[in-house]
C-alpha positions in Angstrom: 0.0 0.0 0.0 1.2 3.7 -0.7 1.2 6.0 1.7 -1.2 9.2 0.9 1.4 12.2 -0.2 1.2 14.6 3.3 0.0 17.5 2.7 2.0 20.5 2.1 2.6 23.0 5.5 0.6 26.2 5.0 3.7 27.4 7.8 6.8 26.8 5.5 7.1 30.3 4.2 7.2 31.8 7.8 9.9 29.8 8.9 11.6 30.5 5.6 10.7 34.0 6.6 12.1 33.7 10.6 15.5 31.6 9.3 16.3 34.8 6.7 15.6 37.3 9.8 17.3 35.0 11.8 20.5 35.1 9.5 20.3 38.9 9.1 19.9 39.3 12.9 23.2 37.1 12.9 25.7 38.9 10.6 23.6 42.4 12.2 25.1 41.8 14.9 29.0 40.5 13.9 28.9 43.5 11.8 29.0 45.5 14.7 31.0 43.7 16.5 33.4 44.4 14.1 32.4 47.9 14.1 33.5 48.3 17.7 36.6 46.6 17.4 37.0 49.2 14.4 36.4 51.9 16.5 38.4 50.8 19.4 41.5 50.6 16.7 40.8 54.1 15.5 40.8 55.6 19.1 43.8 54.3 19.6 45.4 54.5 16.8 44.7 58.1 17.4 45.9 58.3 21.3 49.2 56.3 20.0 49.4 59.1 17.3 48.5 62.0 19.6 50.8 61.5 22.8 53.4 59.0 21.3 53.9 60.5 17.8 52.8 64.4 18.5 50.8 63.7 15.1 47.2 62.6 15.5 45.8 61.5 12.5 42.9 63.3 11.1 40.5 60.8 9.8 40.4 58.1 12.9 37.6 60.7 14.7 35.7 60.9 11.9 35.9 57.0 11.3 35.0 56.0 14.7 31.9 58.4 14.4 30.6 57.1 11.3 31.2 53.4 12.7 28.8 54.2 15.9 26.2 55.5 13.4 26.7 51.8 12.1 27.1 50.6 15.3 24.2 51.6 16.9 21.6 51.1 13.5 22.3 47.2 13.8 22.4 47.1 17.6 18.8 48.7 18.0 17.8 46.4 15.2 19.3 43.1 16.4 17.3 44.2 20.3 14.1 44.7 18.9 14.4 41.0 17.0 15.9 39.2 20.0 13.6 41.5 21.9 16.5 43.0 23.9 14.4 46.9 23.6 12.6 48.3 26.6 9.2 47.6 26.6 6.0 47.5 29.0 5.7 43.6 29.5 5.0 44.4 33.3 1.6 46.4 32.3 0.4 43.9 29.4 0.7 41.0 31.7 -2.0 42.4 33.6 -4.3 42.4 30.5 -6.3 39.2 30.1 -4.7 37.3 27.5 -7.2 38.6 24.1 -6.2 41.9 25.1 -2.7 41.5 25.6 -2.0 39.8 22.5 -3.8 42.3 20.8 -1.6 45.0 22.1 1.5 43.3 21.7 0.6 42.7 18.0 -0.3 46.8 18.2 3.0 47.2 19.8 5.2 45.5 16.9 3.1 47.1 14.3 4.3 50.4 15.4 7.7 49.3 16.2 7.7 48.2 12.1 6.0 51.8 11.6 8.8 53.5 13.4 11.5 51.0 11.2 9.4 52.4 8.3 10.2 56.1 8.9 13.5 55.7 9.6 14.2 54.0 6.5 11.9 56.8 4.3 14.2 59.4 6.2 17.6 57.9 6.2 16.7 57.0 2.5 15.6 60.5 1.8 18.7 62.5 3.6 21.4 59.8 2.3 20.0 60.8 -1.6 19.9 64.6 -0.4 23.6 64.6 1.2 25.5 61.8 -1.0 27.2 64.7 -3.5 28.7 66.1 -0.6 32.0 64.6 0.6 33.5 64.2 4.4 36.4 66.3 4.5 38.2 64.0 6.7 37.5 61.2 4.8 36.5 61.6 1.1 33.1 59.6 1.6 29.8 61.3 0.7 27.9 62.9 3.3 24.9 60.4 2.6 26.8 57.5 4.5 26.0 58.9 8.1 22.3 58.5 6.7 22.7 54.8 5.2 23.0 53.0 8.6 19.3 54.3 9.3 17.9 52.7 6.0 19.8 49.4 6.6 18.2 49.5 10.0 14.5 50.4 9.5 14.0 48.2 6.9 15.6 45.3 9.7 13.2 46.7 12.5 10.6 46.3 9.8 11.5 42.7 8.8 12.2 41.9 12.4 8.8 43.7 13.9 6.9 41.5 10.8 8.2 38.3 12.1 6.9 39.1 15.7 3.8 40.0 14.2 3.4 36.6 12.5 5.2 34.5 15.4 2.3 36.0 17.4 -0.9 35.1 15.1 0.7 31.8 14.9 1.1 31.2 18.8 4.7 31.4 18.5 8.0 33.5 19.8 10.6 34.7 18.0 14.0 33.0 19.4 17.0 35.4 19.5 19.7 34.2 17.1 22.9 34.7 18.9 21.5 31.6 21.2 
């Protein structure tokens, strides 16, 4: 006898969905992890320059300041995946349990809003400033403006995938675990 064929999962695309966030949550966050070790170079690259050399180099400040815009873009995106953001989990757990997962699907759906200005912005300002170079280091303005479209289209991805872990019954698992 042969076996009926099962039936395919109606859930396959969401976990296709949670493994690509789960990836991008990943090299979010090596990304800047190498950032800070970046930036901890250029400091002191620059102290060793100042005080040892009595020639600071010109371009680590401006470096490490453009790093933290990175920096901080994938951080805040990686904490609202791995749900690492401050939030008001001690007032929703108050809520009977309809309620509360209403809100908390409310909650996420403005967190994505948010991730969706920041992109429209950071997009808009990076097109507006990217004919203008850095003067310390011959880069167009418009890169101080790029780490907040990388990030609010990843607080959008990363808010969806909440959204969905919730209407399934689910939660989203932080990646560096």
């Amino acid at each position: 006898m042969s076996e009926a064929p099962a039936s395919p999962d109606p859930w396959a695309p969401t976990r296709l969905f949670t493994k690509i966030c789960a990836s991008l949550s990943k090299f979010a966050l090596m990304a800047a992890v190498a950032g800070l070790i970046l930036v901890l170079i250029c400091v002191q690259y620059q102290v060793v320059g100042r005080y040892l050399f009595n020639d600071s180099p010109t371009w680590t400040e401006a470096l490490a300041l453009l790093l933290v815009l990175y920096i901080t873009a994938f951080g805040v995106a990686v904490g609202v995946r791995d749900a690492g953001h401050i939030g008001l989990e001690s007032l929703l757990v108050l809520l009977p349990e309809s309620l509360r997962h209403k809100l908390e699907v409310l909650i996420h759906g403005l967190v994505a809003l948010f991730g969706a200005l920041m992109l429209e912005s950071g997009w808009t300002w990076a097109t507006l400033k990217w004919d203008e170079a850095k003067p310390m280091l011959g880069v167009p303005e418009g890169m101080d403006y790029v780490p907040l479209v990388i990030g609010g289209a990843l607080i959008v991805l990363f808010s969806i995938e909440h959204i969905v872990a919730l209407l399934r019954g689910r939660t989203v698992e932080a990646a560096w675990n």
